[in-house]
C-alpha positions in Angstrom: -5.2 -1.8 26.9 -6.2 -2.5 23.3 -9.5 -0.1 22.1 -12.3 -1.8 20.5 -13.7 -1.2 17.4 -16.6 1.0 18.4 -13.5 2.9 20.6 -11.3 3.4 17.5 -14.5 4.4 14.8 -15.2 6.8 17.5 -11.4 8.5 16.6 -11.8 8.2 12.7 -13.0 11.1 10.5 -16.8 8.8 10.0 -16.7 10.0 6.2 -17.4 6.4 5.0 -14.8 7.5 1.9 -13.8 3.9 1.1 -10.3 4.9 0.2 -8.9 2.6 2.8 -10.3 -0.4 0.8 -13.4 -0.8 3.5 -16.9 0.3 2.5 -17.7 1.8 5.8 -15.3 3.8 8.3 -16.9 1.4 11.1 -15.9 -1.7 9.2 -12.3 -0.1 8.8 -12.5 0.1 12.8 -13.5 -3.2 13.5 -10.3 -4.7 11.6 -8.5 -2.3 13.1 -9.2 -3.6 16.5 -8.4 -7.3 15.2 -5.0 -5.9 14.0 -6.4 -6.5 10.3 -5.8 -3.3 8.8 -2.9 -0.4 9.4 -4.0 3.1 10.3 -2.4 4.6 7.3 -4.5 3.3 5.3 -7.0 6.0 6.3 -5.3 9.2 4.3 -7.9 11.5 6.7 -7.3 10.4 9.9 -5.8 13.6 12.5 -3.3 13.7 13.7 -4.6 13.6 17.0 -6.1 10.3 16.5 -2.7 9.3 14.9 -1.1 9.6 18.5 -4.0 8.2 19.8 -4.2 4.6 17.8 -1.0 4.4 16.7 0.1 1.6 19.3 -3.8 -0.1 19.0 -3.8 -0.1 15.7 -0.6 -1.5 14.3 -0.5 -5.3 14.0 1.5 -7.2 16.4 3.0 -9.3 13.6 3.8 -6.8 10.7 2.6 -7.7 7.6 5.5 -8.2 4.8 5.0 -9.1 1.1 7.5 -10.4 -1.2 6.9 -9.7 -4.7 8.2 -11.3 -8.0 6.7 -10.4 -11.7 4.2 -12.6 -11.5 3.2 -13.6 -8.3 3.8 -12.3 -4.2 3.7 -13.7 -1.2 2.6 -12.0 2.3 3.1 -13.2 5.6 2.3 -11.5 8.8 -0.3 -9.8 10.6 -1.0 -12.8 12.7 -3.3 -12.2 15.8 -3.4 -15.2 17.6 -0.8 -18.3 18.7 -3.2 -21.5 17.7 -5.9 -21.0 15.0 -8.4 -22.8 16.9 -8.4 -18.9 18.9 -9.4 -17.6 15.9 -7.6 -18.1 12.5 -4.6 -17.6 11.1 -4.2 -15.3 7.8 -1.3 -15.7 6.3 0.4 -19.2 5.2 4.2 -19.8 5.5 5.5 -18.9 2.0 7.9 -22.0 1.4 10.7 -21.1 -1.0 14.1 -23.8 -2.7 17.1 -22.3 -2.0 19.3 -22.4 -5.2 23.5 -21.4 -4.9 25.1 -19.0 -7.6 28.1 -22.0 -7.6 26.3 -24.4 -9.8 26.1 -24.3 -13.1 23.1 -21.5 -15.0 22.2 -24.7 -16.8 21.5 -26.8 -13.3 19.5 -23.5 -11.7 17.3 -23.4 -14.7 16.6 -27.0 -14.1 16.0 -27.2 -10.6 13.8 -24.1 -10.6 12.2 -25.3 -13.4 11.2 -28.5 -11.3 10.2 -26.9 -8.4 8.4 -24.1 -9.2 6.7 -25.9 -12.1 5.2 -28.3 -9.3 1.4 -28.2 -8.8 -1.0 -30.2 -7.6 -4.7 -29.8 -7.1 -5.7 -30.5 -3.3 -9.8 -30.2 -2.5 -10.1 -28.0 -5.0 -7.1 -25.5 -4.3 -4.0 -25.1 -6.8 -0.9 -25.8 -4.4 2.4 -24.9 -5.3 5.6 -23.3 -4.4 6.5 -19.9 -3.5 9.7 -18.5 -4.4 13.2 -19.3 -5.2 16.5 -18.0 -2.6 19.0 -17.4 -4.6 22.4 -17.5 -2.7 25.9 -15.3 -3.7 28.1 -18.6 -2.8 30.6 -17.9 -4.7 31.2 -13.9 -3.4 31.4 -13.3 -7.2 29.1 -10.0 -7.8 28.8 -11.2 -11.7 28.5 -15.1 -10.8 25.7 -13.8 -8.5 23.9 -11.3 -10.9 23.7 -14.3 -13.7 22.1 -16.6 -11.3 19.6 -14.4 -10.7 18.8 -13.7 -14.2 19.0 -17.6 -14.8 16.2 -18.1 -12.0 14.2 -14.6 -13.6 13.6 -16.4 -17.2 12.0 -19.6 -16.0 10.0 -18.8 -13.0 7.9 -15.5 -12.2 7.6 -16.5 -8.5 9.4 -14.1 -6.0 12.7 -14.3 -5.1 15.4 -14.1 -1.7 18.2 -12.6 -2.4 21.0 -13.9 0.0 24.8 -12.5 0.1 27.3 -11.3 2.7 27.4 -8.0 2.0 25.5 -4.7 0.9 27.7 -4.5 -2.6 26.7 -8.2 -3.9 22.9 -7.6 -2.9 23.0 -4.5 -5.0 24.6 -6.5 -7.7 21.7 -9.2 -7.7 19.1 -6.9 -7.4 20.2 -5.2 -11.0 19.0 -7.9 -12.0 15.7 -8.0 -10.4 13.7 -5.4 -12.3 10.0 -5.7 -11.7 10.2 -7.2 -8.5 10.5 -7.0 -4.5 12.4 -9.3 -3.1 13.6 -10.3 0.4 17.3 -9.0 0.9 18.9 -11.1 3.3 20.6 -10.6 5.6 21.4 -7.3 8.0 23.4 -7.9 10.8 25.2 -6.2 13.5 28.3 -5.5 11.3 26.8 -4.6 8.0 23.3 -3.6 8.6 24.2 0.5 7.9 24.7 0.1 4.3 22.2 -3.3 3.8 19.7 -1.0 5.8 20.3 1.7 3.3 20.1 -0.4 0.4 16.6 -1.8 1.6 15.3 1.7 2.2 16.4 2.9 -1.4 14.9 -0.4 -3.1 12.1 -0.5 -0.7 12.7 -3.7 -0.4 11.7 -5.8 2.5 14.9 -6.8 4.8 16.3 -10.1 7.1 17.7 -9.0 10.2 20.1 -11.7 11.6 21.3 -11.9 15.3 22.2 -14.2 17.8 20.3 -13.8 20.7 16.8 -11.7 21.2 18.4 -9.1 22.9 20.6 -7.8 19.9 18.2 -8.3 17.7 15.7 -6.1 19.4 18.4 -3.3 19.4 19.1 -3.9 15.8 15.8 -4.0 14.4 14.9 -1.0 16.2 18.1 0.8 14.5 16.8 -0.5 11.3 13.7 1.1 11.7 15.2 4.8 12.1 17.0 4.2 9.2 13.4 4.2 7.4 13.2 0.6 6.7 9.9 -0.8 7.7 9.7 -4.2 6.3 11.6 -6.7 8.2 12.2 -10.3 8.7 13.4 -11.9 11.9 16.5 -14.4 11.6 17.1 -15.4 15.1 20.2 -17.6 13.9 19.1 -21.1 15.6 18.6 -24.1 13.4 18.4 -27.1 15.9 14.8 -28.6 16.3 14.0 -28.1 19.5 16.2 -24.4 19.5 13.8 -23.9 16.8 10.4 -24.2 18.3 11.8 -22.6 21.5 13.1 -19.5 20.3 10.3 -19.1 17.7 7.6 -19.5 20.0 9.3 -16.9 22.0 9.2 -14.5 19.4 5.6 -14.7 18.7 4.7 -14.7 22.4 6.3 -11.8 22.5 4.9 -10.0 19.7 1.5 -10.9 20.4 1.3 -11.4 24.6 3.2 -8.4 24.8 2.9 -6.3 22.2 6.7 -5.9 21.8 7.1 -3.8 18.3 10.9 -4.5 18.0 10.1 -8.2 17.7 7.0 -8.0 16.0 8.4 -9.6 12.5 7.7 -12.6 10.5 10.4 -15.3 11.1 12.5 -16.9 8.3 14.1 -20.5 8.8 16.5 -23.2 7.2 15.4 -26.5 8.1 17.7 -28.2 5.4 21.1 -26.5 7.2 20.7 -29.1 10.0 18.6 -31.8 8.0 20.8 -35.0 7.3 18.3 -36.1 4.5 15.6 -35.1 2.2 13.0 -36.8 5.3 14.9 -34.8 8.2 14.1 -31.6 6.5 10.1 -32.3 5.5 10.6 -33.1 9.6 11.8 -29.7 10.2 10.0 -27.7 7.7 6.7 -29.4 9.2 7.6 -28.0 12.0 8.2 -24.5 11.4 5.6 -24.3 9.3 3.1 -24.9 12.6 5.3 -22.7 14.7 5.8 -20.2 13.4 7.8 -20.0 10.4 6.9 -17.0 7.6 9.3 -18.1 5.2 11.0 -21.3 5.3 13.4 -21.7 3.0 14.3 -25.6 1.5 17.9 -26.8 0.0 16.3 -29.9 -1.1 13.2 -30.9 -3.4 11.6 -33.6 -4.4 7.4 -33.9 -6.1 6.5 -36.1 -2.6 8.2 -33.8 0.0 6.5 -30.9 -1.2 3.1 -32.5 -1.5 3.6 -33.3 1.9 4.3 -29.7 3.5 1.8 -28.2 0.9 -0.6 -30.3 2.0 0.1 -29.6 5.4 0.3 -25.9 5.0 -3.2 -25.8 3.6 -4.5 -28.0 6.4 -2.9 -25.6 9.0 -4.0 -22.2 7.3 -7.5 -22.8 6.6 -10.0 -21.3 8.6 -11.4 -23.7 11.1 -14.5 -21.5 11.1 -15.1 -22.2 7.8 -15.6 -26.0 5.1 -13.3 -25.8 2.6 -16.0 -25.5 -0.5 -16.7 -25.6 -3.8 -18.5 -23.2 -6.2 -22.2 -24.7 -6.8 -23.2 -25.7 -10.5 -22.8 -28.6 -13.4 -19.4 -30.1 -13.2 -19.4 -32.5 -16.1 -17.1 -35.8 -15.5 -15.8 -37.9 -18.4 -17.8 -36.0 -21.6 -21.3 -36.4 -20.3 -23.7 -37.2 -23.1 -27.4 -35.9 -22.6 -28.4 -39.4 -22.1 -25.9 -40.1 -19.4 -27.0 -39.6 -15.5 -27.6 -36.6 -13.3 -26.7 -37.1 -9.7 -26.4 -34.6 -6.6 -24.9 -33.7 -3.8 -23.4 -30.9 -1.8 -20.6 -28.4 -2.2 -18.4 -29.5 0.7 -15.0 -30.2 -0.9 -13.9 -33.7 0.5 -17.7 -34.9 -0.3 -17.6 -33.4 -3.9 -14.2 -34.6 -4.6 -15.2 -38.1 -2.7 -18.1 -38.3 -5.4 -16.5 -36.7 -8.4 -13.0 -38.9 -8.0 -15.4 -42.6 -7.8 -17.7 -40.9 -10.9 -14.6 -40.3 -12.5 -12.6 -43.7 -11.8 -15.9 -45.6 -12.8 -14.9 -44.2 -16.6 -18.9 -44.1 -16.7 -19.8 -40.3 -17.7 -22.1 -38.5 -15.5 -23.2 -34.6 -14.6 -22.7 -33.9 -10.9 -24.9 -31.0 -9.6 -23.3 -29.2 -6.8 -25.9 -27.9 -4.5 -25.2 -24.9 -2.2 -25.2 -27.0 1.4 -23.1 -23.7 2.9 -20.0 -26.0 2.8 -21.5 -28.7 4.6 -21.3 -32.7 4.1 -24.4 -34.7 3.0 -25.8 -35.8 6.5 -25.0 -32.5 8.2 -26.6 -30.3 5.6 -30.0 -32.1 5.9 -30.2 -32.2 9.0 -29.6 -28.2 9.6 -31.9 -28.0 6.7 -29.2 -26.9 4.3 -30.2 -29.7 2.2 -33.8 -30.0 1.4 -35.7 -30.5 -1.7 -36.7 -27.3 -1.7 -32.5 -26.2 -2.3 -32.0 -29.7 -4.7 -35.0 -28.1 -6.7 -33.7 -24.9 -6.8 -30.6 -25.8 -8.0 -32.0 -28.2 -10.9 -34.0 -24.9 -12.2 -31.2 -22.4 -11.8 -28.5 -24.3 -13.4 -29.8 -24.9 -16.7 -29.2 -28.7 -16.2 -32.7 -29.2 -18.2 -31.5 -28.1 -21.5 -28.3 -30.0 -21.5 -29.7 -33.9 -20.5 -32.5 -36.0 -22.8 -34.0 -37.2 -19.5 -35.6 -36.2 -16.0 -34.1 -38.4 -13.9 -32.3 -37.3 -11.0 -29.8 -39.7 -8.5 -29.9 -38.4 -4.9 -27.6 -39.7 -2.1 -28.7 -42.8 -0.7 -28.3 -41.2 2.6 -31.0 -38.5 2.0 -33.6 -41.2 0.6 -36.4 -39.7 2.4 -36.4 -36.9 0.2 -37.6 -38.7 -2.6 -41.0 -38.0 -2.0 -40.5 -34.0 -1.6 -38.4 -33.9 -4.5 -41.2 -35.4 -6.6 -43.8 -32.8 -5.7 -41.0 -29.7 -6.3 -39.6 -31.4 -9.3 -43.4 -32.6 -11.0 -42.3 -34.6 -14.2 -39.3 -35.9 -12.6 -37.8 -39.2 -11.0 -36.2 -39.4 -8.3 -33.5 -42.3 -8.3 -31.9 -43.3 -4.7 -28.2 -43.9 -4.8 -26.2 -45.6 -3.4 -25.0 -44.3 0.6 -21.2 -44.7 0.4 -19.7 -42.7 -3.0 -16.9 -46.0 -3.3 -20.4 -47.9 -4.6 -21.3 -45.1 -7.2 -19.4 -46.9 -10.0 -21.4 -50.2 -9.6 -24.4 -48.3 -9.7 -23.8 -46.1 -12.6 -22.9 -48.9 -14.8 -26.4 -50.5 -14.1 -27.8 -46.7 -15.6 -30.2 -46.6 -18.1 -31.7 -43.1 -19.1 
């Protein structure tokens, strides 16, 4: 039976040291219990307690990260099999799988594409993670100069896939600076690719073809002091897909079975007939329960649309997406140019700043804090009052960077005109319009 928090503090040396990245030896506990935190974090913890927690404490999904110079991905350490349970932690990280048979000039360009893709989505920067970079060719040099080729025009983290322990070691010459994910052990060469992963410390795919064998494998893997592992369970299909990787996390987290308690990696473009068959697949793995899904096809709209979907999926349901309260100035506000309000809930701030902005009309928007709430819901839990509008007008400095006092609330919130007047004396208090589509009709009408 799992302990609980109170259960495992109770086992902990209670010296509140903070070396385990908590501030309290209790809080350490408490993500302990949730499968948040790994007990060897705690560098005083007995031995005793070690025997004790060692099976509570780990996290059913192990957490793995993938490091290249600039930037790492980790996946893992999930704790429940739908976020509306609780959250999960962790997105997918989605790599583009380049081949060491085309030409240095054509990786170059393709990783240049894909990892130089961004795009700005309610107020978070989405992009790719990582490039796989595939030993094709069974060339170890071919290999090692396709690797360089991907190293000097992205710092994102890398795969590194080849048949045998002798090209990985080749590739990874030329990976200084970096972790990546060696792929792939299997039952025929995982002695010396386990040995090379161990020596690297470099995380490891284990690839098998039923559960079974890779149970025993991983397991094998483990005693030859690799930690780090990533699950392969060698099915591509759609439906073989969600099957057997919904197994896998049942198992890891219904049952607590360690030898298959791994993130997963998948290929959706090995079965994909087109670029929209893939997006298909990856959409799919990255709901259940792909860690690292791997693409052989890229284009700006497909990504936008897993991305997208991958933010959608790993943000906390608990929680509104928000934005940091202030002044966010839209088109070179003047001092004479209008002051308008509204909350810090993303799609309502990016709703009103995206009309202010198309309008061409420029404007200062003054994000209130409305604890991530939209306009309607935060007045009426009282998140949005005059008292906080008021508050925010005086702690922002807004004052000293307009000519005017005149301040535009939602047209929703118009009964707060008359509070606002009596917080904000010297002030008027201008009622917009409801919908933010009509905000550009209004504000061409302004006259400060």
């Amino acid at each position: 039976m799992a302990l609980t928090g109170l259960q495992i503090y109770k086992l902990l040396p209670q010296t509140n040291c903070k070396e385990c990245g908590y501030p309290t030896c209790l809080a350490f506990a408490m993500k302990l219990a949730a499968k948040q935190a790994e007990l060897a974090d705690c560098p005083y913890v007995s031995e005793e307690a070690k025997a004790q927690l060692a099976a509570a404490a780990a996290p059913p999904v192990r957490l793995v990260t993938v490091e290249g110079p600039g930037h790492k991905i980790e996946v893992g350490n999930e704790t429940v099999l739908f976020r509306h349970e609780k959250t999960f932690f962790h997105q997918p990280g989605l790599f583009v799988r380049v081949k060491d048979t085309t030409p240095v000039a054509e990786i170059k360009a393709a990783v240049e594409a894909a990892m130089g893709y961004a795009v700005e989505y309610v107020g978070m920067s989405l992009h790719l993670d990582g490039v796989a970079v595939e030993a094709a060719s069974g060339d170890a040099a071919t290999f090692k100069a396709a690797v360089a080729a991907v190293l000097e025009v992205t710092d994102r983290a890398l795969i590194l896939m080849a048949a045998d322990a002798a090209l990985l070691e080749t590739g990874l010459s030329a990976t200084n600076g970096t972790r990546p994910l060696l792929y792939a052990a299997t039952a025929e060469n995982w002695e010396p690719v386990a040995a090379l992963a161990k020596a690297k410390n470099s995380p490891l795919v284990v690839r098998a073809d039923s559960l079974d064998e890779m149970a025993e494998l991983t397991e094998k893997i483990k005693g030859a002091g690799v930690q780090d592992m990533v699950l392969d369970p060698a099915v591509r299909g759609l439906a073989d897909t969600l099957v057997t990787l919904t197994q896998l996390r049942r198992l890891a987290l219904k049952k607590n079975f360690r030898p298959l308690g791994f993130p997963l990696i998948t290929f959706p473009g090995e079965v994909a007939e087109d670029l929209l068959d893939e997006a298909a697949f990856a959409s799919q793995h990255i709901a259940k329960y792909g860690g690292f899904i791997v693409l052989d096809r890229f284009t700006p709209a497909s990504a936008y649309a897993l991305l997208a979907l991958r933010a959608n999926i790993y943000t906390n349901p608990q929680e509104p997406i928000k934005v940091q309260p202030g002044i966010y100035e839209i088109n070179d506000p003047k001092p004479a140019s209008p002051l308008m309000v509204t909350t810090n809930f993303s799609i309502t701030y990016f709703s009103v700043a995206n009309e202010v902005d198309g309008s061409g009309v420029p404007g200062w928007l003054l994000v209130a804090d409305a604890e991530g709430m939209s306009v309607l819901t935060a007045w009426a839990a009282g998140k949005f009052d005059a008292e906080r509008i008021a508050k925010a007008v005086k702690s922002t400095g807004i004052e000293d960077k307009i000519s005017h006092k005149k301040l535009v609330i939602p047209g929703h919130v118009s009964v707060l005109l008359g509070e606002l007047e009596e917080e904000l004396p010297g002030w008027e208090i201008l009622v917009g319009p409801r919908e933010a589509v009509d905000l550009a009709g209004f504000l061409k009408l302004w006259n400060a």
